[in-house]
Wavefront OBJ file of the C-alpha trace (Angstrom):
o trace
v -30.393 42.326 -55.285
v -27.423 43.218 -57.437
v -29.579 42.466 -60.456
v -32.707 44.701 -59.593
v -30.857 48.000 -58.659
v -29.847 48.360 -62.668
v -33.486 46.859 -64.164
v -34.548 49.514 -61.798
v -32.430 52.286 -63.430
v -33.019 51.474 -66.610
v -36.499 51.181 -66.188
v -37.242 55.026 -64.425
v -34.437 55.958 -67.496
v -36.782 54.931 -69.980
v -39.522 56.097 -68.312
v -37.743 59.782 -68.020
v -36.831 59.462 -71.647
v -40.327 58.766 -72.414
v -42.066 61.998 -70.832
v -39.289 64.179 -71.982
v -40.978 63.383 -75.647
v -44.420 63.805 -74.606
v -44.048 67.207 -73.143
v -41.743 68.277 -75.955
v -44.744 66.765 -78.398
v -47.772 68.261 -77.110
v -50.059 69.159 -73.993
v -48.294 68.843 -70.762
v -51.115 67.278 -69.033
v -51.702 64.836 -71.259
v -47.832 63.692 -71.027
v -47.789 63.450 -67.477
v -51.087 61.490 -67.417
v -49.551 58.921 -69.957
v -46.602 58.831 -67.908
v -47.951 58.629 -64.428
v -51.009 55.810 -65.737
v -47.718 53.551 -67.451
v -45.491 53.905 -64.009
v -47.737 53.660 -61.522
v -48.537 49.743 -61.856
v -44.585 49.266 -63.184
v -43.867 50.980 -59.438
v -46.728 48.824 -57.838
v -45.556 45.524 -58.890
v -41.839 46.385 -58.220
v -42.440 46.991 -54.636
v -44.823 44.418 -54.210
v -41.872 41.881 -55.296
v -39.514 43.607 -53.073
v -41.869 43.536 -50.127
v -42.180 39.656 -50.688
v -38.515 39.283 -50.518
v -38.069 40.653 -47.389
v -41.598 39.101 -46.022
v -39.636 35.778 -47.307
v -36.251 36.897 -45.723
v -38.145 38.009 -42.099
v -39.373 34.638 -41.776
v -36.278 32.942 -42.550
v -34.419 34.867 -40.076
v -37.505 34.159 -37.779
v -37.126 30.126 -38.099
v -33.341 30.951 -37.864
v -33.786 32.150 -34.274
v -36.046 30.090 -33.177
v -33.773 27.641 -34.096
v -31.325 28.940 -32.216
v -33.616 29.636 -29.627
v -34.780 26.012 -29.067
v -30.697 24.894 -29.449
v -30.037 27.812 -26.567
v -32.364 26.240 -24.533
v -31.458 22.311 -24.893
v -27.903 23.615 -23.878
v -29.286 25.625 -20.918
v -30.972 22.216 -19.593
v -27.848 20.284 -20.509
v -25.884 22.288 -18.785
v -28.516 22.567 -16.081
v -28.081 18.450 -15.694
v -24.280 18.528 -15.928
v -24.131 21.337 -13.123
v -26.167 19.040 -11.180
v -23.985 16.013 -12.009
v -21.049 18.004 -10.613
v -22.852 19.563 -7.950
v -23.588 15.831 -6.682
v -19.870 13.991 -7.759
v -18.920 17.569 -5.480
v -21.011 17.184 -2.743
v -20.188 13.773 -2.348
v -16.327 14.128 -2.577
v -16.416 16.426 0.387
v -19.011 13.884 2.229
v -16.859 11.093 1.889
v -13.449 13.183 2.750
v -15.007 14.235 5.706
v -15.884 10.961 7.452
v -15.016 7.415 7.768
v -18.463 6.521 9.535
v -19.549 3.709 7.030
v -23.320 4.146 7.669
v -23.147 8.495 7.846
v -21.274 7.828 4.623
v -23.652 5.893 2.964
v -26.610 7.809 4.046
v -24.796 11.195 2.787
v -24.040 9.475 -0.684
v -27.753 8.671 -1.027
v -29.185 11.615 -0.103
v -26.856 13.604 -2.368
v -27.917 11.105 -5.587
v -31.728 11.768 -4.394
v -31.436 15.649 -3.938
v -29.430 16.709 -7.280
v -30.007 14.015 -10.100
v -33.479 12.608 -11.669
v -34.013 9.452 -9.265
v -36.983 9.317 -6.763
v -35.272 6.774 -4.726
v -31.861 5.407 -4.039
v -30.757 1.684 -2.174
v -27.006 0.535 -1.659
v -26.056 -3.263 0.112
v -23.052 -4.207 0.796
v -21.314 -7.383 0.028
v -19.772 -9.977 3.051
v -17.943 -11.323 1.828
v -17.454 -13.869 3.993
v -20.835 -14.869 3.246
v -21.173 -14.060 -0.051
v -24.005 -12.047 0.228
v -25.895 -8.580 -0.438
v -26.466 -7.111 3.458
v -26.659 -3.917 5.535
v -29.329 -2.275 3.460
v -29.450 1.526 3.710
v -32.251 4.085 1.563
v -33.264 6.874 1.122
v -36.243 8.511 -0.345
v -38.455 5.222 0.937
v -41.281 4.850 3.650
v -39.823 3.742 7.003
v -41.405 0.329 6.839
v -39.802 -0.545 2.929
v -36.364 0.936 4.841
v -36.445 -1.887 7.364
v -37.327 -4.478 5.143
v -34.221 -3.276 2.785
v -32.223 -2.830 6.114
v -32.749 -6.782 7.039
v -32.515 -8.346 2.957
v -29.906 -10.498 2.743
v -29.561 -11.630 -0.948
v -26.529 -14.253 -2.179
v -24.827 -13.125 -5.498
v -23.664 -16.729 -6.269
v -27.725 -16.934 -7.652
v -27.380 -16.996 -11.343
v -31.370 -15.732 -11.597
v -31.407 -12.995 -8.594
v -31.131 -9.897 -10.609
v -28.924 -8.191 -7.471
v -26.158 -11.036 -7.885
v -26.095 -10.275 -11.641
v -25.767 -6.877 -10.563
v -22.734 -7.150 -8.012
v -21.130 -9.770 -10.508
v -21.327 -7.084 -13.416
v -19.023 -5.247 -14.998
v -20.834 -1.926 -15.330
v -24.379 -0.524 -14.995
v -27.350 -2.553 -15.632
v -31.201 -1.269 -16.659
v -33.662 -4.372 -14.823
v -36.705 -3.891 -16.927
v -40.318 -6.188 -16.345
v -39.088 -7.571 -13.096
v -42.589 -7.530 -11.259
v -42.934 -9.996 -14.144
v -39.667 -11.862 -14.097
v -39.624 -15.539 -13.794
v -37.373 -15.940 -10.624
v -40.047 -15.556 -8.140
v -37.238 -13.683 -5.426
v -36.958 -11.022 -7.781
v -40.931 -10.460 -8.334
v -40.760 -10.015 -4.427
v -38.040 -8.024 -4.939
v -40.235 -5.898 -7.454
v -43.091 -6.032 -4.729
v -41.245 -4.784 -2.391
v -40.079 -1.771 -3.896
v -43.330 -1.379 -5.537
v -41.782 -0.893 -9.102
v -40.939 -2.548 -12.465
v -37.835 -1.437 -13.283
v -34.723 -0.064 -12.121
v -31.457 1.032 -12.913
v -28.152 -0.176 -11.107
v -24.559 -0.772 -10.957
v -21.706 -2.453 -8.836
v -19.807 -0.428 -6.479
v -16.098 -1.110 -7.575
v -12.857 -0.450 -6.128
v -9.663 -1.324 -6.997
v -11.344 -3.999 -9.304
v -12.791 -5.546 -6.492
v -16.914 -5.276 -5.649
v -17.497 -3.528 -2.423
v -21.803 -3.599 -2.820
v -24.127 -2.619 -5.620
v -26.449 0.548 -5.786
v -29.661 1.041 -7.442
v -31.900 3.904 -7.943
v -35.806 4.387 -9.199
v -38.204 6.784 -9.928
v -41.754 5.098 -8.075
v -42.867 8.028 -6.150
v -42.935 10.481 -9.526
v -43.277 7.561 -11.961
v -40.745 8.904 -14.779
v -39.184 5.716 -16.319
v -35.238 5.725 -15.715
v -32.691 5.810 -18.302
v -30.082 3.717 -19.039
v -28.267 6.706 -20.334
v -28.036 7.768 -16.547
v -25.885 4.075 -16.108
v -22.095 5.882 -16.664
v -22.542 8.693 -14.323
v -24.677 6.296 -11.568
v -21.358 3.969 -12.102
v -18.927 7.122 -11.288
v -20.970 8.057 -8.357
v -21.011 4.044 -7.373
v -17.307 3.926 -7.793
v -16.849 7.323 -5.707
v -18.875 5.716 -2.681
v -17.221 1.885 -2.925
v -13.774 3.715 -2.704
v -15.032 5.994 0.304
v -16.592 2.093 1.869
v -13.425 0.500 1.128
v -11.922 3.090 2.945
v -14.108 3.411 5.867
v -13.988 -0.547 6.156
v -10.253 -0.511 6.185
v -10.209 2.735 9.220
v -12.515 0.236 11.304
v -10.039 -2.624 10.801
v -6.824 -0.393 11.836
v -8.885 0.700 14.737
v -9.870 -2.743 15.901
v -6.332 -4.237 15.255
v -5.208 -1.254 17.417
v -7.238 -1.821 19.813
v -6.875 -5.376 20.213
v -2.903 -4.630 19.867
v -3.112 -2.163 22.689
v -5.020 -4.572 24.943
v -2.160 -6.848 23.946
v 0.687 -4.753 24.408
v -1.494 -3.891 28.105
v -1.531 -7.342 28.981
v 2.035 -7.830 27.932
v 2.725 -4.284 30.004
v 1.215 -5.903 33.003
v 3.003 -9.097 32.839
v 6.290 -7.601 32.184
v 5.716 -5.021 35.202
v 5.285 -7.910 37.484
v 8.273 -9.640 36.264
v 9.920 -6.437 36.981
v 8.693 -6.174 40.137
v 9.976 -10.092 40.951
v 13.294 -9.055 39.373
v 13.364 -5.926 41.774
v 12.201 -7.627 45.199
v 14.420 -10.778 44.515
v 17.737 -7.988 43.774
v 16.519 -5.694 46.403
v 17.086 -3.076 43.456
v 14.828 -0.045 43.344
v 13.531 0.179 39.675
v 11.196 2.248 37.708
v 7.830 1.021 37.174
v 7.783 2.996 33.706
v 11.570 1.718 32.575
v 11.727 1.212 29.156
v 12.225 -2.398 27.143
v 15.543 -1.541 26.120
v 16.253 -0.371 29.679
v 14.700 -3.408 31.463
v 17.299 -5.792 29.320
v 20.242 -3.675 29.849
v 19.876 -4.235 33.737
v 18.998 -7.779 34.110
v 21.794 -8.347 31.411
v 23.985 -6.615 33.453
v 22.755 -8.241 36.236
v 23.536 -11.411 34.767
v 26.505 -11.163 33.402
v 28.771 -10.567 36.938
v 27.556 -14.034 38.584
v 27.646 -15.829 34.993
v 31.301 -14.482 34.941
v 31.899 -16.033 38.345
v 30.167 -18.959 37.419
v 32.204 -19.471 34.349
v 35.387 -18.594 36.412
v 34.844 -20.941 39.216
v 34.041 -23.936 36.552
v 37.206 -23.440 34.816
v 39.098 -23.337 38.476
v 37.452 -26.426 39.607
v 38.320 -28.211 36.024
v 42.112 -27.409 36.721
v 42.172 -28.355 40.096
v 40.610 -31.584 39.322
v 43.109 -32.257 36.016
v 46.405 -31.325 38.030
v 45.305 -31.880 41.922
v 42.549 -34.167 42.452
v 42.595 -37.147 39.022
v 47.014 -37.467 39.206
v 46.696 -38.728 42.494
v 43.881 -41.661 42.255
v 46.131 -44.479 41.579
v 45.662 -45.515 37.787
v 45.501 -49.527 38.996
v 42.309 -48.056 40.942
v 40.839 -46.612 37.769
v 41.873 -49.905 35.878
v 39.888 -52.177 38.642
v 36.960 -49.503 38.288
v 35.178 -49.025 35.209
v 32.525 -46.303 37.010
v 35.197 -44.400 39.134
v 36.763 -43.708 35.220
v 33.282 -43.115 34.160
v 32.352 -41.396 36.926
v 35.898 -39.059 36.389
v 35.069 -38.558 33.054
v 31.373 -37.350 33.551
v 32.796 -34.790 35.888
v 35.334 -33.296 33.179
v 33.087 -33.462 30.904
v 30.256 -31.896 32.760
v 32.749 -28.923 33.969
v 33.664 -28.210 30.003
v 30.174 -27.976 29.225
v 29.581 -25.879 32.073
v 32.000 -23.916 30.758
v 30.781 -23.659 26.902
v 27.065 -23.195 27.826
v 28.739 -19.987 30.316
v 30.344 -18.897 27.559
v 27.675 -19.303 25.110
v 25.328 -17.494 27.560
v 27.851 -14.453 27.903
v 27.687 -13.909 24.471
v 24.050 -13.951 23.982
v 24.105 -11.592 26.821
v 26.379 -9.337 25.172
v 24.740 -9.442 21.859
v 21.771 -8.609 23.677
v 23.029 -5.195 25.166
v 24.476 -4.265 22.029
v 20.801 -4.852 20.466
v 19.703 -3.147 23.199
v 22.196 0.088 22.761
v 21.396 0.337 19.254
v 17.812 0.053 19.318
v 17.878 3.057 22.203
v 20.700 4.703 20.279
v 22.721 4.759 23.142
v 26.015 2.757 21.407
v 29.067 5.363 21.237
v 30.120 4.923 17.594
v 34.027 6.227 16.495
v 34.561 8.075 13.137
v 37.958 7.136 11.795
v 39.606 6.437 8.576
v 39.648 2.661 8.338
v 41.756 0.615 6.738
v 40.250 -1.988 4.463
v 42.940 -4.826 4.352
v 43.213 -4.029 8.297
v 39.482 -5.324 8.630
v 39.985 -8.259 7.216
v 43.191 -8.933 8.414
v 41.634 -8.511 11.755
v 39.228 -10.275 11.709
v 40.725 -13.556 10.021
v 43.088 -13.828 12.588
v 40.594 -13.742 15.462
v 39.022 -16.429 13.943
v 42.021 -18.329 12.628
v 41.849 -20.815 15.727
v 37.884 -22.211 14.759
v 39.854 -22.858 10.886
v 42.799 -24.549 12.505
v 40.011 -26.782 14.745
v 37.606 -27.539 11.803
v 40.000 -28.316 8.929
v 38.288 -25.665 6.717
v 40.452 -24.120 4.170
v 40.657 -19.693 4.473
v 41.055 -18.172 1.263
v 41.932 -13.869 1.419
v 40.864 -12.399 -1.950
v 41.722 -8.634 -1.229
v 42.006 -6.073 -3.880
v 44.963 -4.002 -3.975
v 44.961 -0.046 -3.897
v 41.654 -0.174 -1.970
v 40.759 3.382 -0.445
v 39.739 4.122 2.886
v 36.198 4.568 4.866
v 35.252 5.675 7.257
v 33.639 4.611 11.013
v 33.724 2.675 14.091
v 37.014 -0.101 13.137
v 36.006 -2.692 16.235
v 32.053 -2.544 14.909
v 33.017 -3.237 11.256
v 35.960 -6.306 12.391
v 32.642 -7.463 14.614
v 30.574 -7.808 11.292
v 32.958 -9.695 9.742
v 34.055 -12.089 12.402
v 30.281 -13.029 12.400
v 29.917 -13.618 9.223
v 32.955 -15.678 8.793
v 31.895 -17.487 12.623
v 28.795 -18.472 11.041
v 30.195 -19.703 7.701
v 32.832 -21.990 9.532
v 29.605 -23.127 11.905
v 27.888 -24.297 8.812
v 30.273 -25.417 6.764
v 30.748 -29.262 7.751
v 33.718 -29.457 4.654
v 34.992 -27.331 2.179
v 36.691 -23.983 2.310
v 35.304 -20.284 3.401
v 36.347 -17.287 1.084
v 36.131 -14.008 2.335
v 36.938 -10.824 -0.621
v 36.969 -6.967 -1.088
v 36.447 -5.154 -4.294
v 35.764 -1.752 -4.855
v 32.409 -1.038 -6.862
v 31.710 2.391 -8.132
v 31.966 4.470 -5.303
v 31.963 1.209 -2.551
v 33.704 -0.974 -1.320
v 31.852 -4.718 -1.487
v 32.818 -7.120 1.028
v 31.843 -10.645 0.865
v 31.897 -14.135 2.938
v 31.340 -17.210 1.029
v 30.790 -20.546 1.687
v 30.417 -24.021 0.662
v 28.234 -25.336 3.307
v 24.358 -26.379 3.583
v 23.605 -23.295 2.328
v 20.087 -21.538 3.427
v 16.720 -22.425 2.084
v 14.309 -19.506 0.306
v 12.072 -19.936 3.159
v 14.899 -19.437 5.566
v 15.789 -16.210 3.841
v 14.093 -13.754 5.125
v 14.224 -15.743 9.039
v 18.219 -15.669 9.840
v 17.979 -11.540 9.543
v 15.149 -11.440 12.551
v 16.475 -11.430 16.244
v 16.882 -14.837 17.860
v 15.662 -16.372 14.191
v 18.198 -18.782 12.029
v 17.498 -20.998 8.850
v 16.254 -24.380 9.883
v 14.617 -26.656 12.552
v 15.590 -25.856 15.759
v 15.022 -29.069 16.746
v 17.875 -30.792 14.351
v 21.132 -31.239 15.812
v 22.664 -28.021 14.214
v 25.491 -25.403 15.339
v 23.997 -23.066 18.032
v 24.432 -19.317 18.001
v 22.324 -16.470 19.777
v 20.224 -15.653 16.483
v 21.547 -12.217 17.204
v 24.971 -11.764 14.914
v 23.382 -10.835 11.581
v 20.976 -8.305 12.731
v 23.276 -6.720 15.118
v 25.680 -6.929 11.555
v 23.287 -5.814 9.448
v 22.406 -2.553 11.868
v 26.192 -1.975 11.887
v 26.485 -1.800 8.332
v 23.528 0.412 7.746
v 25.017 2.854 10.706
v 27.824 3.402 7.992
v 25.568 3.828 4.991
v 26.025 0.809 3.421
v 23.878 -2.407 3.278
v 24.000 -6.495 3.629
v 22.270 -9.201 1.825
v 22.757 -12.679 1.366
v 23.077 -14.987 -2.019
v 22.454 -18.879 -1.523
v 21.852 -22.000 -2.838
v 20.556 -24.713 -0.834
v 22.930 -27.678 -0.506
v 25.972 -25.596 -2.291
v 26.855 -22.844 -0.099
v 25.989 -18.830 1.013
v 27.615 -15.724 0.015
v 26.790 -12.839 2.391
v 27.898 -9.758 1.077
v 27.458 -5.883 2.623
v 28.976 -2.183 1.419
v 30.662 0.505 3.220
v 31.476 3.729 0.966
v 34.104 4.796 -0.711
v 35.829 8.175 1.211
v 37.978 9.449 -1.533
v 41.348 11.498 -0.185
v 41.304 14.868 -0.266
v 42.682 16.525 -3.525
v 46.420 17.910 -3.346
v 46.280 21.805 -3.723
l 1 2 3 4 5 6 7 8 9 10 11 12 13 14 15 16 17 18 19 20 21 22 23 24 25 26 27 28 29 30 31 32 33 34 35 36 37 38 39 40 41 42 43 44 45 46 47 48 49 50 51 52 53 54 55 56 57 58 59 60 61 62 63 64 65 66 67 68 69 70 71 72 73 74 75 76 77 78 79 80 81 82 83 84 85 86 87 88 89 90 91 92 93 94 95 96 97 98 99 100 101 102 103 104 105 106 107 108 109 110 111 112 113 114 115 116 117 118 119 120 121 122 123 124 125 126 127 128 129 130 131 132 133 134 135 136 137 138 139 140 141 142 143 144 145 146 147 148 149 150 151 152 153 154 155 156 157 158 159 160 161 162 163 164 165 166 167 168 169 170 171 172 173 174 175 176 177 178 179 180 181 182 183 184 185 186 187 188 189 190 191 192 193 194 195 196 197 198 199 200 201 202 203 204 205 206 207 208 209 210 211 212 213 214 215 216 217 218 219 220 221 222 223 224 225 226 227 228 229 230 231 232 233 234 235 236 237 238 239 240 241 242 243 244 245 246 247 248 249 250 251 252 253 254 255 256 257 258 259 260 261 262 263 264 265 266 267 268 269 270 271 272 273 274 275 276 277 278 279 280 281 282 283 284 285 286 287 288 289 290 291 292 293 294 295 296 297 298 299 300 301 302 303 304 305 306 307 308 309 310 311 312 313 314 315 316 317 318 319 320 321 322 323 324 325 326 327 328 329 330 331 332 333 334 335 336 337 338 339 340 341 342 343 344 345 346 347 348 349 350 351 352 353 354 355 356 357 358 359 360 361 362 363 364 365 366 367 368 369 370 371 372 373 374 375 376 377 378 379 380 381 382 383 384 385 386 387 388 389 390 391 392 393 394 395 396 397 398 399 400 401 402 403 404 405 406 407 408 409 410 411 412 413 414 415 416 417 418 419 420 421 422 423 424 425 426 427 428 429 430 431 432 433 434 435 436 437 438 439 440 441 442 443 444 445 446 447 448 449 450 451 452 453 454 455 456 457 458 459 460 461 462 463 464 465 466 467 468 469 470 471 472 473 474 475 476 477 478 479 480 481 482 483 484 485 486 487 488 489 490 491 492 493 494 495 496 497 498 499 500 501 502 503 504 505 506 507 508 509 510 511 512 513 514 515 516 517 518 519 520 521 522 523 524 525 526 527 528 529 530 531 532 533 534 535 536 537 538 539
């Protein structure tokens, strides 16, 4: 264009300069006829070239929009299918958030496939595995009478050739193509069944782990399906096997429950009637509704006054026996009789285990209220400033007599300078006489160590041994109630299986912690924290 405005010019220039001389030479008329017969076809052809420019430009900017056109419109139906995509992966969130009825799920995740994407017809089975097999068939989109046959298929995915095994064994979608033809005659019934050729499928994965398959066709409108539909089928599949997963998992809790509250019912009952026994036989009027904790503070209570007088009277009878009733049978007599010495023996030596199994009992007792209190936080807890060398100091000399009778060797490794905490003093000497009671109980030689260091901002106590030590499958069992490491049936020291936990709940009451270190055959280090409380800074 920038090259035809000045040909232009310089052509109507000329053409000006021209008729100037012809009027100036002779007849006007004749000059303008000259003039008009050269421009006219000079005109002529120049617009005719101009007009097939822009004839040439129009249909450019024709092709140009219909181009654009055509591009407008593949991007309308794109977007047309992706709305529909997330109209389904929508619909089907909110379905599966909104009930944990495996088959209403199932039925609303097919329906939503069928009613917004490009499929005719949509089947999911689930996998038993138990069995190993594809079962509970649901549908929809098919005739009633293909819906019961798909309700009662049953189809094992250990099959190499059956075309739904490869499916739930897969990693990702599959397209099935030719399977009314497929060699593996199960799979041509298959293909009978559903009256088509091909279809497309994929697993139904959650959490790596294959919940069903699901697989869609198009028989009723004939389109062929695509196996560019396979990623978004797999994102639906994966939306649904998490929502079955979950919906599988609800109806476990709910059965467990329910077969835990029949339990605890049954359990209820029984313990009612011992209640009721306990009651009649005390002539004490109960609760029906008493709590656990309640129940075994009273018949603990209970207990312990006659066990006391049980324990008492043993002990008299013992004394009276040693300084009363053995000085006066006349030693000659015991001499001449071996089974009146055996006989006076038995009887001392019944009396002292009377007395240890009393004793043995009225600690268990008294373990078990303190359980008890705890659990029901009903245990009166002090908050003082406690002394750290006092603790231990305490506590090694109430157990100073089971060294002295054992032969084990008591080594005190206290820090010096250690600060205060803070809490209930008799609770925290009652961890530690446990701790070093049970090291002395299992330590058939050797020495016990018991140390305090301060750690950051706590202060670590710790009881180690050199006895038999616990094994790793022990670990866990010496911090239940009434557990310890071992066989019970081994001759082993007794205890009530209660001092640890009851420990270990002290020690957390005072924001610390315990845990145990151990090597079986070499010894056990049990270890717990109390904080640090720093004094308060001098103004």
């Amino acid at each position: 264009m920038g090259t035809r405005v000045p040909a232009l010019v310089l052509g109507v220039a000329g053409s000006a300069a021209l008729l100037g001389y012809l009027l100036l030479r002779g007849p006007a008329w004749e000059g303008v006829a000259i003039v008009a017969a050269t421009l006219l076809p000079a005109g002529l052809i120049l617009y005719g070239a101009d007009a097939r420019r822009r004839a040439r430009a129009l249909r450019d900017q024709q092709a140009i929009t219909e181009r654009t056109l055509r591009d407008t419109e593949a991007a309308n139906a794109s977007l047309k299918g992706r709305l529909a995509e997330l109209t389904t992966l929508n619909e089907l969130g909110v379905a599966i958030s909104s009930t944990l009825d495996l088959d209403a799920l199932i039925d609303v995740g097919l329906e939503s496939i069928v009613r917004h994407l490009r499929f005719d017809r949509a089947v999911i089975l689930l996998l038993d595995r138990e069995r190993s097999v594809l079962t509970h068939g649901r549908t929809v989109g098919a005739s009633p009478e293909l819906a019961a046959i798909i309700a009662g298929l049953e189809t094992p995915i250990d099959v190499e050739e059956s075309l739904l095994g490869q499916l739930a064994r897969a990693d990702g979608p599959m397209l099935f193509e030719d399977v009314d033809d497929d060699p593996f005659e199960p799979n041509r019934q298959l293909a009978e069944a559903l009256g088509v050729s091909s279809f497309l499928g994929t697993p139904l994965v959650t959490k790596s782990t294959t919940v069903g398959v699901l697989a869609v066709d198009n028989r009723l409108s004939g389109r062929d399906v695509s196996p560019n539909d396979g990623p978004l089928l797999y994102t639906l599949g994966s939306l649904i096997a998490g929502a079955i997963e979950n919906a599988r998992l609800y109806a476990e809790v709910e059965a467990q429950k329910a077969e835990l509250e029949r339990r605890v019912a049954q359990r209820t009952a029984a313990l009612a009637g011992a209640i009721e026994e306990a009651q009649a036989a005390r002539a004490v009027a109960e609760a029906a509704s008493a709590t656990k904790s309640q129940f075994l503070s009273n018949v603990s209570h209970e207990l312990r006054t006659p066990l006391t007088s049980v324990i008492g009277f043993a002990k008299l009878v013992r004394k009276r026996l040693e300084e009363v009733v053995f000085p006066v049978v006349p030693p000659t007599a015991v001499a001449a009789d071996p089974k009146l010495e055996r006989a006076m023996r038995q009887v001392g030596d019944n009396l002292g285990i009377m007395v240890d199994e009393g004793e043995r009992l009225t600690a268990l007792i008294n373990d078990v209220l303190d359980l008890a209190k705890i659990e029901a936080g009903r245990l009166e807890w002090r908050d003082d400033p406690v002394d750290v060398g006092e603790l231990v100091t305490r506590a090694t000399a109430a157990t100073a007599a089971l060294f002295e009778q054992t032969g084990l060797a008591l080594v005190v490794d206290v820090e010096d300078g250690l600060p205060e905490t803070r809490g209930d003093r008799d609770r925290l000497i009652q961890v530690l006489i446990n701790l070093l009671s049970n090291a002395v109980k299992f330590t058939p030689s050797g020495s016990v160590t018991v140390s305090a260091r301060r750690i950051t901002g706590d202060i670590v106590f710790a009881v180690a041994d050199t006895g038999i030590g616990i094994a790793p499958e022990d670990r866990d069992r010496v911090w239940e109630q009434f557990g310890q490491a071992g066989d019970t049936l081994t001759d082993k020291p007794r205890g009530t299986g209660l001092g640890l936990p009851i420990s270990r709940q002290i020690v957390e009451h005072h924001g610390g912690r315990m845990w145990l270190e151990s090597t079986h055959g070499v010894g056990s280090v049990f270890r717990f924290t109390l904080p640090v409380v720093d004094p308060p800074a001098r103004r």
